[in-house]
C-alpha positions in Angstrom: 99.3 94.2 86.6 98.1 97.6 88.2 101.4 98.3 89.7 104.3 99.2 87.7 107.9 99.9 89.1 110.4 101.0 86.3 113.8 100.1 87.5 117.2 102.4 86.7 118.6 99.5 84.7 116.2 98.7 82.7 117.0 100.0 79.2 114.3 98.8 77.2 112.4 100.8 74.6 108.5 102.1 74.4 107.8 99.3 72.1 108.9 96.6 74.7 107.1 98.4 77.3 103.5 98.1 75.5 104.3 95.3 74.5 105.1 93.3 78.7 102.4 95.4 80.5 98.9 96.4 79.7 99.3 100.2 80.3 95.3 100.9 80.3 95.1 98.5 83.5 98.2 100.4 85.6 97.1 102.0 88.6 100.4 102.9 90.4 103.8 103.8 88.4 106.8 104.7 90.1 109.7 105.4 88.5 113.8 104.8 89.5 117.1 106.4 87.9 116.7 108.4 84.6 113.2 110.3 83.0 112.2 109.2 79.1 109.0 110.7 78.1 107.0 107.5 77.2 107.3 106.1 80.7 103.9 108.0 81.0 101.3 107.0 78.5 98.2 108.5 77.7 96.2 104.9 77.9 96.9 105.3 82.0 94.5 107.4 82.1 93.5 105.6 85.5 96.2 106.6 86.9 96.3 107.0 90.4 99.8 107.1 91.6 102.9 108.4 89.8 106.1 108.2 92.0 108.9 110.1 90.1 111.0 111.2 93.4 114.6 111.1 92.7 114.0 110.9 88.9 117.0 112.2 86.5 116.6 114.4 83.7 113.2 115.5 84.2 112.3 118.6 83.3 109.1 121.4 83.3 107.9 120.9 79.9 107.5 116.9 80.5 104.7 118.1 82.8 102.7 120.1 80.4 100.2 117.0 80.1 99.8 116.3 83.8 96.4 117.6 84.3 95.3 114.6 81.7 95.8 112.3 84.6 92.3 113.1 86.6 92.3 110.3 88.7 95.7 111.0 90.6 95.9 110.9 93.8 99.1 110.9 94.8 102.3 112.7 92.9 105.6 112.6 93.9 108.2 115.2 92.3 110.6 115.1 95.3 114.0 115.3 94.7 113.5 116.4 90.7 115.5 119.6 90.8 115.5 120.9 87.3 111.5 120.9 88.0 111.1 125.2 89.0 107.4 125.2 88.2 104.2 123.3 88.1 101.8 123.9 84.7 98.5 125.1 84.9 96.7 122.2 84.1 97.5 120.5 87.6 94.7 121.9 88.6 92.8 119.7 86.7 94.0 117.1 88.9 90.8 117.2 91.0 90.9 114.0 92.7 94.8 115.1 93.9 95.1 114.3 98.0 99.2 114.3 98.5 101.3 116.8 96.1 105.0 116.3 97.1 107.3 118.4 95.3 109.7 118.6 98.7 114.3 119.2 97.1 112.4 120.8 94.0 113.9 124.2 92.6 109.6 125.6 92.9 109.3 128.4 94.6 105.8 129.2 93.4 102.4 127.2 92.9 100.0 128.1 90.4 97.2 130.2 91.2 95.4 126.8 89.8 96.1 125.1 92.5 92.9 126.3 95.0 91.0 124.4 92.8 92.4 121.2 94.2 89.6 120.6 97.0 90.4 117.2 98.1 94.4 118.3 98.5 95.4 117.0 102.0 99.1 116.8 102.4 101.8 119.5 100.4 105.1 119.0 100.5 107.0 121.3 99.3 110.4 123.4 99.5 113.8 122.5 101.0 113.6 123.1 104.5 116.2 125.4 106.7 117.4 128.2 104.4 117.2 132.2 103.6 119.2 134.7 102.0 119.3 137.0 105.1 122.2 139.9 103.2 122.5 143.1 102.6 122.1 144.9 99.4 125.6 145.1 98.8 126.2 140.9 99.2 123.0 140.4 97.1 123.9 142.6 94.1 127.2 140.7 94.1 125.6 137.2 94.5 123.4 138.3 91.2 126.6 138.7 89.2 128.5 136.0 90.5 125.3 133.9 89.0 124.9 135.9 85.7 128.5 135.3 84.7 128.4 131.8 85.7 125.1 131.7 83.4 126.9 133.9 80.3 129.7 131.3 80.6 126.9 128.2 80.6 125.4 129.3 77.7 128.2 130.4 75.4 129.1 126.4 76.1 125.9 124.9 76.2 125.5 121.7 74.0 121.6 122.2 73.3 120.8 118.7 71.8 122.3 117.2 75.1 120.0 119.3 77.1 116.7 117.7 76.6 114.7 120.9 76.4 116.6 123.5 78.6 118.4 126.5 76.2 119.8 129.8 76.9 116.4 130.7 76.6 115.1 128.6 79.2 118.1 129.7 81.3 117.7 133.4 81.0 113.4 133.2 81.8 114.7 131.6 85.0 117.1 133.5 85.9 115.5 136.8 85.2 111.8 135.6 86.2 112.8 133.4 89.4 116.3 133.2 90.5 116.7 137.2 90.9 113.6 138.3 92.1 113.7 136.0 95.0 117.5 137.0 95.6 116.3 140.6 95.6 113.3 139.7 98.4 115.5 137.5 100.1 114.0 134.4 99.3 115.3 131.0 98.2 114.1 128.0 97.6 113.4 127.1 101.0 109.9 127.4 101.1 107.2 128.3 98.4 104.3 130.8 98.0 101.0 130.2 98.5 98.5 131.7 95.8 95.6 133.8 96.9 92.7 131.2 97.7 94.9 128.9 99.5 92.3 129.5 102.3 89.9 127.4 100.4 91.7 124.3 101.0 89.9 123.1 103.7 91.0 119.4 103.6 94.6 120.6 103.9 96.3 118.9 106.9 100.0 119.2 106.2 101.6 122.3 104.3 105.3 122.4 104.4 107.4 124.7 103.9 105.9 127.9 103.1 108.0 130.7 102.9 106.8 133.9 105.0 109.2 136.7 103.5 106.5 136.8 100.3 104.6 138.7 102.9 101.4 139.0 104.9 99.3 138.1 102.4 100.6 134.3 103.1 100.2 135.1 106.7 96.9 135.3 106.1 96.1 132.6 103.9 97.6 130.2 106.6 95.5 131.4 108.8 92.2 130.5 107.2 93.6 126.8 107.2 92.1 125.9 110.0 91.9 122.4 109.5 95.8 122.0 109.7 97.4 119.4 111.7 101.3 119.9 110.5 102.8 123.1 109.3 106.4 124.3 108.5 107.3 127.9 107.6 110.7 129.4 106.8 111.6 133.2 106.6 110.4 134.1 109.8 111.7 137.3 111.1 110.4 140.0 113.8 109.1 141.6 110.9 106.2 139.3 110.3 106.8 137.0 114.0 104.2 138.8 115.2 101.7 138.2 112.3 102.2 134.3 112.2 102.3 134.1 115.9 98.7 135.6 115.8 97.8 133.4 113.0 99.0 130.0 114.8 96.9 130.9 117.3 93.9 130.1 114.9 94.8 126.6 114.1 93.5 124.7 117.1 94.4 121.0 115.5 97.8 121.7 114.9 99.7 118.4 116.1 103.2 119.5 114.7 105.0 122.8 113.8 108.0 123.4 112.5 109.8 127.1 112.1 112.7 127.4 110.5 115.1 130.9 110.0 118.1 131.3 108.6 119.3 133.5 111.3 117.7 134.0 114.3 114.8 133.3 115.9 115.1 136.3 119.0 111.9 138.3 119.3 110.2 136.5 116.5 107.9 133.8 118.6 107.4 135.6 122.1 104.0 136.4 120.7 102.6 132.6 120.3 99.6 131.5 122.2 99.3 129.3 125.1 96.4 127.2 123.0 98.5 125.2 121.2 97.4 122.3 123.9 97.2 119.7 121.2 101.0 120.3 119.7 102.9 117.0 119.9 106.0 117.4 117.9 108.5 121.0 117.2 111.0 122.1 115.7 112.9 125.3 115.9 115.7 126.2 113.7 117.5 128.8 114.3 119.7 130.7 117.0 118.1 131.9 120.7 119.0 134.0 123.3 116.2 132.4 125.3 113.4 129.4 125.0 110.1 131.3 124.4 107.6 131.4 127.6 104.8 129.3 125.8 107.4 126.2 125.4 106.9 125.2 128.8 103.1 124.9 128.5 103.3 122.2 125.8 102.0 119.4 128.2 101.3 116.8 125.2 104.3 117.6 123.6 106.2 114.0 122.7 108.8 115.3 119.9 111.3 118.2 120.5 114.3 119.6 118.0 116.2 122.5 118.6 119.1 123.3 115.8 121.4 126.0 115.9 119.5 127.4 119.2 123.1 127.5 120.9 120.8 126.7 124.4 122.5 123.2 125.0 124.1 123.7 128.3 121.8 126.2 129.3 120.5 125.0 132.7 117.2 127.2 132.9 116.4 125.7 129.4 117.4 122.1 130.2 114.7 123.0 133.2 112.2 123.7 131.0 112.7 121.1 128.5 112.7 118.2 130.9 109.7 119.1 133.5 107.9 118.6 130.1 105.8 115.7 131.3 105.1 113.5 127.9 108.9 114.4 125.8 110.0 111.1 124.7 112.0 112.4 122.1 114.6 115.2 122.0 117.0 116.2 119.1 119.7 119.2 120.3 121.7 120.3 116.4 124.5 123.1 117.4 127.7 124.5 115.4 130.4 127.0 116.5 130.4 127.5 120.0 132.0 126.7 123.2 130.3 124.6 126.4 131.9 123.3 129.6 129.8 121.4 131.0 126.6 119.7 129.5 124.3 118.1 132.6 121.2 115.9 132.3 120.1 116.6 136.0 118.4 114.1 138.5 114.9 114.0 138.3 114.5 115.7 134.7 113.4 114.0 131.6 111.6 111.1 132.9 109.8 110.1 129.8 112.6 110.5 127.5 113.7 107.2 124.9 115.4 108.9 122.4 118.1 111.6 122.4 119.6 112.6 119.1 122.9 114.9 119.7 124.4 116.4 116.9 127.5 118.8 117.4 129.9 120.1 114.7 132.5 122.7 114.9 131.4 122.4 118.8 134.2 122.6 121.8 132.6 120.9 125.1 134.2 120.2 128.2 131.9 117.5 129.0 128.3 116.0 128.4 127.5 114.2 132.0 124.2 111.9 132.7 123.4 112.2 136.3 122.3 109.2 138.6 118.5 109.0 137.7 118.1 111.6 135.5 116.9 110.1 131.6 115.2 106.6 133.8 113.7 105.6 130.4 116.4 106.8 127.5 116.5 103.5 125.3 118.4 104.7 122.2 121.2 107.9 122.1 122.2 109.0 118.9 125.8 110.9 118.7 127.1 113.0 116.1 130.7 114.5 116.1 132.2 116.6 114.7 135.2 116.0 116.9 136.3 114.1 119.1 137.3 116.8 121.8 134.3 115.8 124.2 134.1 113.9 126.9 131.1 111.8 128.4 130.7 110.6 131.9 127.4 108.8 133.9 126.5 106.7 130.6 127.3 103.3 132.9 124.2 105.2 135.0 121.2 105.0 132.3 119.2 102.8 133.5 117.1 101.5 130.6 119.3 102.3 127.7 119.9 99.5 125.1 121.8 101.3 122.1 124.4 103.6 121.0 124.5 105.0 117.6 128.0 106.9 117.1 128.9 108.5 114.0 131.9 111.0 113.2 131.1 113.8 110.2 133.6 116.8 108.8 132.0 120.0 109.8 132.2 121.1 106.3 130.3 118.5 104.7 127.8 117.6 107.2 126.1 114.6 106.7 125.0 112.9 103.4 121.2 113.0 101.9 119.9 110.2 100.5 117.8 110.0 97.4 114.5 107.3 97.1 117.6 105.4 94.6 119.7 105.1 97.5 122.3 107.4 96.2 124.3 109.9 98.4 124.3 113.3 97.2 127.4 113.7 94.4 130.6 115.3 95.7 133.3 116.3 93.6 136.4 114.0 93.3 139.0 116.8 95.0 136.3 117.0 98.0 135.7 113.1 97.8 139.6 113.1 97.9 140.1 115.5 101.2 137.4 114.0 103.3 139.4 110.7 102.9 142.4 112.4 104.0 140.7 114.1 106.9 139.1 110.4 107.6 142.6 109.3 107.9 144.0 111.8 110.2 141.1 111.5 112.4 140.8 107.7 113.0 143.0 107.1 116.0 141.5 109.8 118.0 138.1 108.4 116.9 139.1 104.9 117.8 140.4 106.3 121.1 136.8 107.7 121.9 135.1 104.8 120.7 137.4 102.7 123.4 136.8 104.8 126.1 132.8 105.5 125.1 132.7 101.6 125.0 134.4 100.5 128.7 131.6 103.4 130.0 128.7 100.9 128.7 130.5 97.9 129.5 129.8 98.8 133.4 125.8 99.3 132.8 124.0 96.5 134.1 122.2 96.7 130.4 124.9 95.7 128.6 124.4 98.1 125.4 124.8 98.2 122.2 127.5 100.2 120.5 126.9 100.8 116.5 129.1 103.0 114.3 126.8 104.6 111.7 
């Protein structure tokens, strides 16, 4: 046996485990539910693959020994997130090509971590996020979490807590947790260690945070081997900076840039030479689409969130004279639209449209005759039912419907590699099936009235409730 999958109901002891697999011989181990230490074994030390994404109770000091493991190739720490550093000794790991350490609480690699030559794909960070407050609202966010700590330890049950103490929780807090408050960092993103530049196999480094500074700026920069790259923390600040450096990458295939504000004035300074870019994403809120959108002729992949531009006709100009888009994702919250048009003659490679609106008041969302020729699949997410849609009886290749209704303030569920939805409390667990309640026979209503609109297309398509 070289591949080894440890289920989350297995409950069997070290002993039984030497004892049904040869451990010398594993090659692959990937691991589901709850961490106990022997899982890893010093005999695998031919190791190649160690899946722990999702895994429960692990924590930093079950990592010390990681760098024992020299021919990995592959670690997975997704999803582990009482993991808030990596030990020195990864860089040992020399043979390492795909680090994921993505919905982990590290916002730091070790300076180790240049050493890692063959190191193509890093994962890391949590995606949108920022602490964009004053100092007033950051002073008070400090104590808010330093009582709420005081009170954790004075009840912490330290035999239950499998080697994290009040002194564990104080070195975080004081080492990590403020600092980063105080720069207004989170853990969206991570920084990059001086070096990083060496890296040269690097094709895909996500999310790096850019409020650390230039100095990551320029260590970006010098990866010009990069094919996929997300940032968070961008600002007008340092826009200008990473604007300059993108325009050193030359393989970049697919960028991602992520604020947890706005994005006016922070990309106007991008180059035109991004000709090979084929996927985008932009998070954040804009007054206007950059210029240098428009020149993306091999773009295929397109998501806006929080732009507030649906509706905007110059922009829907822009976005569908784009002559290879075939897929296009529009995320908005808290504002008001009348009337949403796909236009004739726009958008004639699109197949998929993914519309997500919460907290969102729109008159209507129309599909004029010809416009979309080639959209197979649309993707709807409400956040109320307050919208109307006309022209969907006009698509003339679609083939399915995906509808799905979600509470504005709970968004929708993430799931873990166990299959398990994020844990809500029983109160909220309670409310959003009240809410569920009082919302089903306006849903039902729209989910009529969407349905007799497909029922006239010569297609026939499908209508699924997600």
């Amino acid at each position: 046996m070289r591949h080894l999958a440890i289920s989350s109901n297995w409950e069997g002891d070290e002993c039984e485990l030497e004892s049904t697999v040869e451990l010398s011989r594993i090659r692959s181990l990937t691991v589901f539910g709850k961490w106990k230490p022997f899982y890893i074994s010093e005999k695998m030390r031919f190791l190649r693959v160690l899946d722990l994404e999702g895994t429960e109770g692990l924590r930093n000091h079950q990592l010390e020994h990681i760098g024992e493991l020299l021919h990995l190739r592959y670690l997975s720490l997704r999803g582990c997130g009482y993991i808030r550093s990596l030990p020195d000794s990864v860089g040992n790991l020399r043979q390492l090509e795909t680090l994921d350490i993505k919905e982990t609480s590290i916002t730091m690699l070790p300076r180790t971590i240049i050493k890692l030559r063959k190191l193509c794909c890093l994962h890391a960070g949590r995606g949108p996020g920022g602490i964009e407050d004053n100092c007033f609202s950051k002073s008070k966010y400090i104590c808010e979490i330093q009582l709420r700590l005081c009170v954790a330890c004075c009840s912490l049950d330290l035999p239950k807590m499998e080697g994290f103490g009040r002194r564990e929780g104080c070195h975080i807090a004081c080492c990590f947790v403020y600092p980063n408050i105080i720069r207004g960092i989170d853990g969206s993103g991570v920084k990059l260690p001086r070096g990083t530049r060496k890296l040269k196999a690097l094709c895909t480094l996500r999310y790096v945070h850019l409020a650390w500074g230039n100095a990551i700026i320029k260590e970006i920069k010098g990866l010009t081997g990069l094919e996929k790259l997300g940032v968070v923390g961008i600002n007008k600040k340092n826009g200008p900076g990473f604007c300059s450096a993108i325009s050193s990458l030359s393989h970049l295939e697919s960028l991602s840039v992520l604020s947890a504000d706005s994005l006016n004035g922070c990309l106007d300074g991008m180059s035109t030479s991004l000709v090979n870019l084929q996927s985008l994403k932009l998070s954040g809120s804009l007054e206007k689409l950059p210029g240098w959108i428009k020149g993306l002729q091999n773009l295929v992949k397109l998501k806006l969130e929080l732009s507030e531009l649906s509706g905007n006709l110059e922009t829907m100009q822009v976005l569908g004279n784009l002559p290879n888009l075939s897929i296009l994702g529009l995320w908005e919250e808290g504002f008001e639209i009348d009337v949403f048009q796909f236009q004739t003659g726009l958008f004639k490679r699109l197949t998929v449209l993914d519309l997500f609106y919460s907290n969102m008041k729109i008159e209507l969302v129309e599909f004029q005759k010809d416009s979309v020729p080639n959209l197979e699949m649309l993707t709807l997410s409400l956040g109320s039912t307050q919208i109307a849609f006309s022209g969907l009886e006009l698509l003339e290749s679609i083939k399915e419907v995906w509808l799905s209704f979600h509470h504005p303030w709970v968004g929708t569920p993430k799931s873990s590699k166990n299959g398990e939805n994020e844990k809500m409390s029983k109160q909220l667990y309670e409310e959003v099936k009240e809410e569920e309640k009082r919302n089903k026979p306006g849903q039902d209503k729209f989910r009529e009235e969407l349905q007799m609109q497909l029922d006239r297309n010569e297609n026939q398509p499908v209508l699924k409730m997600q």
